[in-house]
N, C-alpha and C positions, 0 to 999 in steps of 0.2 A: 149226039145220042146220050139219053139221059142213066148211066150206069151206077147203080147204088153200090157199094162198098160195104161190106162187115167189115171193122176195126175189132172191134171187142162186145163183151155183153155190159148192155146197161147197166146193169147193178154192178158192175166189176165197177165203177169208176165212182167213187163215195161222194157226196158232196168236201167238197174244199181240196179235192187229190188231182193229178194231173198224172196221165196213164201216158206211153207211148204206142202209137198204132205205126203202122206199115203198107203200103200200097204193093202189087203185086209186083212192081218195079224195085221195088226197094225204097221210095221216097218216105222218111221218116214223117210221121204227124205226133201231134200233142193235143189230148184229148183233156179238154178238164172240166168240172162239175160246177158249176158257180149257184148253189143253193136250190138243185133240182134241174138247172137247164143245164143241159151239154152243149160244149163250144168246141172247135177245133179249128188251130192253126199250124201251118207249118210247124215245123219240130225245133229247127235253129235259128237260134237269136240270130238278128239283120245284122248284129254289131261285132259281136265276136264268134260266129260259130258255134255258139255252146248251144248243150241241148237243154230247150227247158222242160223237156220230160223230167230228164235227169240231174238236172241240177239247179232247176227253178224251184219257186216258191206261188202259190199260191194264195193274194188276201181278197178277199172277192170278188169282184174281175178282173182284177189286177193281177199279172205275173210278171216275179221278178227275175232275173236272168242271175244267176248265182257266178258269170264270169266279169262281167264287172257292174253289175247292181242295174244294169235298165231295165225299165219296167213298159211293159205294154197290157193294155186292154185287150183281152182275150172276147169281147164282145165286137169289135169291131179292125181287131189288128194295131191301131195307132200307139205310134210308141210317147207314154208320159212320164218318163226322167230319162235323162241323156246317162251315159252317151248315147242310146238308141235316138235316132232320126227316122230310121226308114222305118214303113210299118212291117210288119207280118202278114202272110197270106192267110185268108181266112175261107173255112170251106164250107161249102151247104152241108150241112148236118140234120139226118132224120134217124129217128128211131122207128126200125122195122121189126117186130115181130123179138121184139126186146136185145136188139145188137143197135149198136151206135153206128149208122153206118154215114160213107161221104160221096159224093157224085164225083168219079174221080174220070168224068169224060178231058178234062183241062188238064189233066197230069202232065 
């Protein structure tokens, strides 16, 4: 079943920022703006458990992991600077009715 999600409102998420969102379970997400598009991936790094809401960086698609510097492509999950190996979870993401929302039927 196809279940859309509000996370937050569009405009809350600026281009180059990265918001955290919440699923009603409690699974943390990471919302970010990559120059108008909204992406979302899981919330903690594959590598060390940090949150990249909170302690990442954002430089264009790129997010860095502020606990020990891995970086993944927030366009497609794949991690490109080690230590990250494993990718991150990447979610469908649509904009309904100006909220970010995710299909959280796979939770």
């Amino acid at each position: 079943m196809n279940r859309w999600v509000a996370l937050c409102a569009a405009d809350d998420v600026e281009p180059g920022s990265i918001w955290q969102g919440r699923l009603a379970n409690g699974h943390k997400l990471a919302i970010y703006n990559v120059g108008g598009t909204v992406y979302v991936t899981d919330d903690a790094c594959t590598h060390g458990e940090a949150s990249l809401s909170e302690d990442g960086t954002l430089d264009g698609p790129i997010v860095e992991c502020g606990f020990h510097n891995g970086r993944f492509d927030v366009r497609t999950g794949k991690p490109c600077a080690m230590p990250c190996t494993e990718p991150l979870r990447c979610w469908p993401v649509r904009i309904i009715d100006g909220n970010v929302c995710v299909n959280d039927a796979s939770a």
